[in-house]
DRENNUBA-453315 format. One record per residue (C-alpha): residue number from 1; residue in one letter; x negated, y, z negated. Coordinates in steps of 0.05 Angstrom, whole numbers. Each point is the difference from the previous one (the first is absolute). Layout:
% residues N
PT   pos   code        x        y        z
PT   NUM      A        X        Y        Z
...
% end
This chain:
% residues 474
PT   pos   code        x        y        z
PT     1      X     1743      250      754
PT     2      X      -59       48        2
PT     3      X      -32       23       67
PT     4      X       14      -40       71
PT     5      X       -9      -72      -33
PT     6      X       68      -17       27
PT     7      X        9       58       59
PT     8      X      -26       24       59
PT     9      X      -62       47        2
PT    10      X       23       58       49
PT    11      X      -54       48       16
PT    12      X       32       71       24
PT    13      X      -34       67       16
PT    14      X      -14       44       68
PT    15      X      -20      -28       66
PT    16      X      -78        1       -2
PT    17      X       -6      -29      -73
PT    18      X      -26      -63       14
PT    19      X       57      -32      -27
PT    20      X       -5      -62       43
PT    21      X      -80       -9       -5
PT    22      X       16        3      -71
PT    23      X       61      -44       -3
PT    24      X      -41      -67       29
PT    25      X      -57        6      -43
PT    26      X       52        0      -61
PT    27      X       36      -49       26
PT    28      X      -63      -44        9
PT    29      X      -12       13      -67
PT    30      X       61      -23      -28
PT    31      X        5      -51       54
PT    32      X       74       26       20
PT    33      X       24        9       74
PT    34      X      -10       69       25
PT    35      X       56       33       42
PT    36      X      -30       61       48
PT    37      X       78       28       -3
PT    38      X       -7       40       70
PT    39      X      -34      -66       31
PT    40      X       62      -40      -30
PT    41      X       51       50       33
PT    42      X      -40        1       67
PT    43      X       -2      -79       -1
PT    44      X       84       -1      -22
PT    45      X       22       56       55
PT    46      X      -48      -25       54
PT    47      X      -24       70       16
PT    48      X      -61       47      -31
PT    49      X        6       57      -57
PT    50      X       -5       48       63
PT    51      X       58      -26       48
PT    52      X       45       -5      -64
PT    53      X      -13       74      -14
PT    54      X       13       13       73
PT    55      X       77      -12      -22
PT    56      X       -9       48      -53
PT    57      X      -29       -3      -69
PT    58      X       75       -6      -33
PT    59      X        1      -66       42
PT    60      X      -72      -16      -25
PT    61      X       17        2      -72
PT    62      X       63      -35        6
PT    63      X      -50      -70       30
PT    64      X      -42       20      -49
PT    65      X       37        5      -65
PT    66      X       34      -71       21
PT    67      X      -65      -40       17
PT    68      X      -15       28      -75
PT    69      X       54      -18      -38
PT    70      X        4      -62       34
PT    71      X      -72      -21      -14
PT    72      X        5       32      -79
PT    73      X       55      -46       -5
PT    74      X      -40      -61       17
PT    75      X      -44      -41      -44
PT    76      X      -60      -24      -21
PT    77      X      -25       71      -24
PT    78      X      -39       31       58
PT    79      X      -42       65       10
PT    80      X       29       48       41
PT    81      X      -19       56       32
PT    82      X       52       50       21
PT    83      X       -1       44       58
PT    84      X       -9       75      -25
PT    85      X       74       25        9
PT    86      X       37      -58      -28
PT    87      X       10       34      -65
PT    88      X       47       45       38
PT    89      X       56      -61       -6
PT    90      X       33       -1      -53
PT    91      X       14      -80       10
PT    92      X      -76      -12        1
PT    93      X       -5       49      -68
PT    94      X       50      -45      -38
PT    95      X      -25      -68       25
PT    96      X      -71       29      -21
PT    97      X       31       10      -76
PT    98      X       33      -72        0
PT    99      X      -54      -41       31
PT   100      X      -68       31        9
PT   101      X      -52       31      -50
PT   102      X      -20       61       41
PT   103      X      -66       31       12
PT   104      X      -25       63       30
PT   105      X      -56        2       47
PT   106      X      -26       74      -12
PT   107      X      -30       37       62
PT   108      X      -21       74       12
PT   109      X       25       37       59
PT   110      X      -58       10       31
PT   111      X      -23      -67       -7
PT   112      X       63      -24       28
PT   113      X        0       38       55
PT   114      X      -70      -22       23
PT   115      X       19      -71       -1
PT   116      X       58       12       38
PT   117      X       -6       53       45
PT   118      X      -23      -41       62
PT   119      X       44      -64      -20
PT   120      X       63       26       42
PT   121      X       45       -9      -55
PT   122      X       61       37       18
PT   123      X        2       46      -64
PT   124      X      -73       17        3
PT   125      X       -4       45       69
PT   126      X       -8       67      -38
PT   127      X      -35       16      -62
PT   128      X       42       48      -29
PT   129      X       59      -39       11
PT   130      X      -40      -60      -31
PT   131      X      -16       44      -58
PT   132      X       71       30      -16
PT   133      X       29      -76        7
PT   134      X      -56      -23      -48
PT   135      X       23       53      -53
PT   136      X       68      -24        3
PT   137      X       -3      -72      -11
PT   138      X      -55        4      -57
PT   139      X       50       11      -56
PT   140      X       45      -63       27
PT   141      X      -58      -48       -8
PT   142      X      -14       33      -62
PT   143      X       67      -25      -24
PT   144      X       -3      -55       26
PT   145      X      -56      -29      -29
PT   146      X      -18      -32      -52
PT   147      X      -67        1       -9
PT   148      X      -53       36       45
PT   149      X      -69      -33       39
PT   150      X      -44        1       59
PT   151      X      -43      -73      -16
PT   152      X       13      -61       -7
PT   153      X      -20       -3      -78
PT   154      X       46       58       -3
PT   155      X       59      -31       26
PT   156      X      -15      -69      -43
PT   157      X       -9       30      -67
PT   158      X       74       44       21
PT   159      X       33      -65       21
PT   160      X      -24      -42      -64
PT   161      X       21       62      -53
PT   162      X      -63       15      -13
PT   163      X      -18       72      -12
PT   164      X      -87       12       -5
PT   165      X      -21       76      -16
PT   166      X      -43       31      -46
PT   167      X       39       35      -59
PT   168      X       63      -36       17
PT   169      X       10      -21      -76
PT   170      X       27       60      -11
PT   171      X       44       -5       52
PT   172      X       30      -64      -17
PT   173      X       65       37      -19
PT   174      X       17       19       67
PT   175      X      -28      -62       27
PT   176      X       41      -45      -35
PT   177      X       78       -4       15
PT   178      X       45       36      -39
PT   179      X       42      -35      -62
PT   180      X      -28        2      -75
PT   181      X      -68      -32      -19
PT   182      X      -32      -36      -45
PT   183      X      -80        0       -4
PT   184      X      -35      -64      -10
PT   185      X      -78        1      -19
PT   186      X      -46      -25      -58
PT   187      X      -32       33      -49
PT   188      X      -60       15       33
PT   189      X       28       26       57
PT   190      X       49       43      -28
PT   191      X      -54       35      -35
PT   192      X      -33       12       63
PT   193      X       49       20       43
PT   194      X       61       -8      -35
PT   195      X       11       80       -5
PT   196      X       -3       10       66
PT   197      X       43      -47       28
PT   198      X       52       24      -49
PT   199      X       -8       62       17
PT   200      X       10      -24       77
PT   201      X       56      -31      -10
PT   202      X       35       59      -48
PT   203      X       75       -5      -23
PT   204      X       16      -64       38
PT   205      X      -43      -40      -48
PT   206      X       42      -25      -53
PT   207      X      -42      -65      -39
PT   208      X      -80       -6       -3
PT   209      X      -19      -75      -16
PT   210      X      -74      -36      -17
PT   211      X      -19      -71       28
PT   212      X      -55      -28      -41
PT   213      X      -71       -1       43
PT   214      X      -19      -43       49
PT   215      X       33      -74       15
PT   216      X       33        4      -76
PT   217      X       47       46       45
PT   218      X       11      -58       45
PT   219      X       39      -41      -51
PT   220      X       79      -13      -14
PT   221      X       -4       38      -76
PT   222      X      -33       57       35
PT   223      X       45       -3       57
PT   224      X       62      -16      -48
PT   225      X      -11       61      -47
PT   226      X        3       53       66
PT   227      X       64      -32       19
PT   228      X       33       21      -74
PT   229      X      -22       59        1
PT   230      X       10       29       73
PT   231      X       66       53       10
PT   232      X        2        2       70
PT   233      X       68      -22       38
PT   234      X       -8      -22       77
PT   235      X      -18       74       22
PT   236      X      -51        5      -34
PT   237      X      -79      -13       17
PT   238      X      -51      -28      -41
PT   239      X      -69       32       17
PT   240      X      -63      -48      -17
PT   241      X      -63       39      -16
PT   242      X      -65      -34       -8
PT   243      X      -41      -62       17
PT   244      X       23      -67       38
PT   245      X       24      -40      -58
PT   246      X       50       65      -22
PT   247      X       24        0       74
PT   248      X       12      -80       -2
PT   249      X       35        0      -65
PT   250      X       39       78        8
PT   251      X       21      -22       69
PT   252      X       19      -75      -21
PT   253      X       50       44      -58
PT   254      X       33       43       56
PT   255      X       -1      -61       44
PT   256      X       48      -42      -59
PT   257      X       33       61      -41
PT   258      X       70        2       23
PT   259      X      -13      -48       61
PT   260      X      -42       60       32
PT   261      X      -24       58      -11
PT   262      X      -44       50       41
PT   263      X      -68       13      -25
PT   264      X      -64       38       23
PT   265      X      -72      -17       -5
PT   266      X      -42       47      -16
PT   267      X      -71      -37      -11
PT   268      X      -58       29      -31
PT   269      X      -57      -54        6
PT   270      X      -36      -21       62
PT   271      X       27      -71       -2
PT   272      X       65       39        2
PT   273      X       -7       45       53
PT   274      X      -17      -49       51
PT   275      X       23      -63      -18
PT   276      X       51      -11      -63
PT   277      X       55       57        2
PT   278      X       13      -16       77
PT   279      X       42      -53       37
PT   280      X       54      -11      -56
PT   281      X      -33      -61      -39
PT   282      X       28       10      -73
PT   283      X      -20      -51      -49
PT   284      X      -20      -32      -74
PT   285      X      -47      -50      -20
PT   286      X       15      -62      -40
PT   287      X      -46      -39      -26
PT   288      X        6      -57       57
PT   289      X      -28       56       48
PT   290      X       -6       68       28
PT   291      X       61       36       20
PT   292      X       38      -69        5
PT   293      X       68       41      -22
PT   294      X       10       66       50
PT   295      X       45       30       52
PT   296      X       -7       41       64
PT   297      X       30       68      -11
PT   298      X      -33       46       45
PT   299      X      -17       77      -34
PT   300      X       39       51       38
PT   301      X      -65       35       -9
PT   302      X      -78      -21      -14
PT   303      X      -25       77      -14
PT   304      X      -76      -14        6
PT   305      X      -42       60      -36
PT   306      X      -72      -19       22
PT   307      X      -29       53      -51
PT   308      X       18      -40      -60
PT   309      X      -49      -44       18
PT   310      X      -49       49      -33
PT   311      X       30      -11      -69
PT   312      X      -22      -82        1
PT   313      X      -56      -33      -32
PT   314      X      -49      -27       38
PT   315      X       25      -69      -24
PT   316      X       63       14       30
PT   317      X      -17       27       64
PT   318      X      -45      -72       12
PT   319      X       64      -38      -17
PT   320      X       39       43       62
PT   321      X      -67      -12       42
PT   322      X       14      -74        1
PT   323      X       66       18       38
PT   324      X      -33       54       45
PT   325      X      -53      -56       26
PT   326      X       56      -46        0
PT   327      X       38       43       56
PT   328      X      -72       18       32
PT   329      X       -8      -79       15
PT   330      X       69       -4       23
PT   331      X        4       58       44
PT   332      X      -82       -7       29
PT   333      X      -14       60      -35
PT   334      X      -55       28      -57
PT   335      X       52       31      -27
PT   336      X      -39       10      -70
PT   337      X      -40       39       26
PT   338      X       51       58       22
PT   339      X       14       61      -44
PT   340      X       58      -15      -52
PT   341      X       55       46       39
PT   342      X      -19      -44       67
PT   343      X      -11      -58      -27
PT   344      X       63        1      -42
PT   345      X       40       17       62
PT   346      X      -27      -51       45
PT   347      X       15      -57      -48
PT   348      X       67       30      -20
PT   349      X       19       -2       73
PT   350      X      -23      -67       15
PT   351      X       42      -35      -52
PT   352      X       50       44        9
PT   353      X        4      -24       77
PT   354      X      -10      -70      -19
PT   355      X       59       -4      -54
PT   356      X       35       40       54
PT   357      X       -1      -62       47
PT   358      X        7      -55      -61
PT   359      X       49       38      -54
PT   360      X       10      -68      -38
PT   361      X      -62      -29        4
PT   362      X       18      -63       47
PT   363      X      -58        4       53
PT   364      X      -48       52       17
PT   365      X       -1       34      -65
PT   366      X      -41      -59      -26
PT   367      X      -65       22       28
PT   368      X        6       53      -64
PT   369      X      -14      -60      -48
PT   370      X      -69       -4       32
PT   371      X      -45      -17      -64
PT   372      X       60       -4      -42
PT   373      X       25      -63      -11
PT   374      X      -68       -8      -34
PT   375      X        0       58      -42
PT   376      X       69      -18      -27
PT   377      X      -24      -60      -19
PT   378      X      -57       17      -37
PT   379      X       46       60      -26
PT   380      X       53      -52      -33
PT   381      X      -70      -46      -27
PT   382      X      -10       61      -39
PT   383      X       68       14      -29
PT   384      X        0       66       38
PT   385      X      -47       24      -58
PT   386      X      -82       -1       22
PT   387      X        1       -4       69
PT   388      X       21       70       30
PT   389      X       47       -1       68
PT   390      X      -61       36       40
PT   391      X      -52      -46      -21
PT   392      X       41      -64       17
PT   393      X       15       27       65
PT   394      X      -77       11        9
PT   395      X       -8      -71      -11
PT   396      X       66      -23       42
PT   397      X      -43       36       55
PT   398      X      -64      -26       -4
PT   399      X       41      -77       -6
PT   400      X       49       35       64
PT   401      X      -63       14       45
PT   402      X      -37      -66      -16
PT   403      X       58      -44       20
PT   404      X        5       46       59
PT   405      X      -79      -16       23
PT   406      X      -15       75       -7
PT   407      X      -60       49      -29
PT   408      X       25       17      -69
PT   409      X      -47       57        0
PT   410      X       56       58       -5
PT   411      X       32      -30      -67
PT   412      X      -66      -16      -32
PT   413      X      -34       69       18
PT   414      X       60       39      -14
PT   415      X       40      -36      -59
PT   416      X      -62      -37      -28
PT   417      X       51      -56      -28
PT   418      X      -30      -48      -57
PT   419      X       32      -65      -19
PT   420      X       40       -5      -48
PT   421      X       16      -41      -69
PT   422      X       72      -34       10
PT   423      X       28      -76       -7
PT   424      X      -18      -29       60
PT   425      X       53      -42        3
PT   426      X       55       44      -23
PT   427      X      -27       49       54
PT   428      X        6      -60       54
PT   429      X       75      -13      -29
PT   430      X       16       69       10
PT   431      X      -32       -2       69
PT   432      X       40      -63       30
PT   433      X       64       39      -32
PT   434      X      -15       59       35
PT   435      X       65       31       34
PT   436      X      -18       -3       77
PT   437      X      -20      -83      -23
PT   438      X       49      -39       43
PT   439      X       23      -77      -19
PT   440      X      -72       -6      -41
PT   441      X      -55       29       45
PT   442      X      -24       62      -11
PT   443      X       12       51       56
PT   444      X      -60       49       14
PT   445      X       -6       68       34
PT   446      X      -69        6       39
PT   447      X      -46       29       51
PT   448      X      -13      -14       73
PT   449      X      -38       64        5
PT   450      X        9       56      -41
PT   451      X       60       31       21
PT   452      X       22      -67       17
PT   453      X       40      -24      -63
PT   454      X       41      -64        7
PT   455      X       47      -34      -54
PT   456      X       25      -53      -13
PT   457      X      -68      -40       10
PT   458      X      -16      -72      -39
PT   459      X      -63      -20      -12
PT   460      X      -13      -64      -39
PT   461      X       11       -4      -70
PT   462      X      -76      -13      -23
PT   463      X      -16       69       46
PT   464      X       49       33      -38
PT   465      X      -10      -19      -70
PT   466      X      -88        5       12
PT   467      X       14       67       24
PT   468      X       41       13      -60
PT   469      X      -47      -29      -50
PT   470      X      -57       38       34
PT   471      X       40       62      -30
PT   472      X      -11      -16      -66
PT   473      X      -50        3      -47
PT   474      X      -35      -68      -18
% end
């Protein structure tokens, strides 16, 4: 599996990096234990960092590399932070390859050394020996890690697989793992930026396919036709370039061809970028419902491009803004009202740390269906034809925030949503067969506060269906 979703987070780098400041706040984030590695081997041995030195640092290390091993080989996933020299054992470097996903905290010297200087740490009495020790142990975190950060977002997007940079489409072929490819886009997209992913990816890409626009990619003949006519064997990687529903129905393909294969996302709408192509929800629509017919199959990378967002239509951009207020009201934040590159990020990272905690969607990954078990339903009362993704999560919203007892005033001022013209009782069907519906009653995510999400509410049936009806145009 991509990232840390099933391993340890070990943060390495020099003393001085603020590896353990760091390590809690992710580890808060992700709602894992945190393990302070020195604390752990002070609390095991019964005596401090300092005394243990006192016997020499060779008898140090050899506490040291044990209390890590030991604790790498525990379980549930943790956050670690390791103790600046631990890299030197060569136990602690192979137990880091098997079980952790590995992250180095970056530090200058200087700014090291003025953290330190006055902490009495026993390899931190004179500069220039700090300095020359520093030098020496920057290339073995360097191979060590496997992906590089100094905040928290930093360290989330790394653990989830999910790479944000300006430019990075044409980097995608030495972001993606190595094996053939095959490129998966529609037209539109490939006429857009087609070339340059191509060009990215070079020799290794052996088939480019087309997925029809839209939801029409989300159905079995669409889905069908990409399985005759993909080449790749088990080594290979499909990479997914465009908006959510080419990521749902690329990554549902790798998902199913030959049991498994990997795939990359590589989205290029807003609704992409922070929402659709991360977490490992693959899926097709029938015409029951909205991705009633999926699997979870994780991208070994999301490669997020946040300059391709000045290619969209304006029409386009409003349907990714419904998602981007979406994650503002769940995180307590006006997101939509941050620059793209920021705003992209901080979304990215929150559902990257929430699908972190909730891989499989059984608890706390809910809250992400705030709004949406409306706009599904109005989405299937339409036949997935006049009522656009963006504007039925709009409306799921303004419904959400209603139930919840809250000013609606961000989703009207910002998304503007208008009622619209579907079955009402077709919609309501679709509603009560909603996936997260549980022996008949429809299961809601909403708001104690904003930031405050909670799922799995009931409210009574009349509440549900007037706030449903209220939605539609008379």
């Amino acid at each position: 599996m991509a990232g840390a979703l099933t391993k340890h987070i070990a943060l390495v780098g020099f003393m001085g990096a603020g590896k353990s400041t760091l390590g809690r706040e992710v580890a808060e984030r992700l709602g894992r234990p945190f393990v302070d590695v020195d604390a752990e081997v002070e609390l095991v041995t019964g005596r401090s960092i300092t005394e243990l030195f006192e016997e020499g640092e060779a008898f140090f290390r050899t506490k040291e590399a044990k209390v890590t091993v030991e604790r790498l080989h525990t379980s549930p996933p943790a956050v670690l932070a390791l103790g600046g020299g631990a890299l030197s054992s060569s136990q602690v470097r192979d137990a880091l390859r098997e079980r952790a996903f590995t992250v180095h905290v970056e530090v200058d010297a200087g700014e090291a050394w003025s953290r330190v200087r006055d902490a009495g740490r026993p390899l931190a009495q004179d500069e220039l020996d700090f300095r020359a020790l520093f030098t020496k142990r920057a290339p073995v975190y360097a191979q060590a890690a496997d992906a590089t950060a100094n905040e928290v977002d930093e360290v989330v997007l790394a653990a989830a697989a999910v790479h944000v940079e300006a430019g990075s489409l044409e980097r995608i072929g030495e972001l993606a793992p190595s094996g053939d490819a095959a490129l998966v886009s529609d037209a539109r997209v490939a006429g857009i930026h087609g070339a340059d992913a191509q060009v990215a990816l070079g020799r290794r890409l052996i088939s480019v396919h087309e997925l029809p626009e839209g939801e029409e990619a989300k159905t079995v003949d669409a889905v069908t036709a990409l399985w005759h006519a993909l080449r790749l064997d088990r080594t290979g990687v499909l990479v997914a370039l465009g908006g959510g529903c080419t990521t749902d129905a690329a990554g549902f393909a790798a998902a199913t061809y030959l049991r498994g294969i990997r795939w990359v996302a590589v989205p290029t709408t807003l609704v992409g970028q922070v929402d659709a192509a991360i977490g490992g929800k693959t899926a097709i629509d029938l015409a029951e419902g909205k991705n009633l017919v999926g699997a979870f199959h994780w991208p070994v990378r999301t490669v997020i491009d946040p300059t391709l967002l000045a290619t969209l239509p304006e029409r386009e951009r409003r349907e990714g803004l419904a998602e981007v207020v979406k994650t503002g009201l769940l995180m307590g934040e006006s997101l939509w009202e941050l620059p793209d590159a920021q705003l992209v990020r901080r979304a990215a990272a929150y559902k990257s740390s929430v699908c972190l905690q909730d891989p499989h969607d059984r608890g706390l990954r809910n809250v992400l269906n705030l709004g949406h078990t409306f706009a599904h339903a109005l989405e299937a009362a339409a036949g997935y034809d006049d009522v656009t993704h963006g504007s039925a999560v709009a409306l799921g919203l303004l419904a959400a925030l209603r139930l919840s007892g809250l000013d609606t005033s961000a989703v009207e001022e910002t998304l503007r949503p208008e009622p619209v013209h579907v079955d009402r009782d077709r919609a309501w069907a679709a509603l009560r067969r909603d996936k997260k519906a549980e022996n008949g009653r429809v299961r809601l995510v909403l708001l104690d506060a904003p930031g405050k999400p909670v799922y799995g509410a009931e409210r009574p049936e009349a509440e549900v269906r007037a706030a449903l009806d209220e939605l539609i145009a008379h």
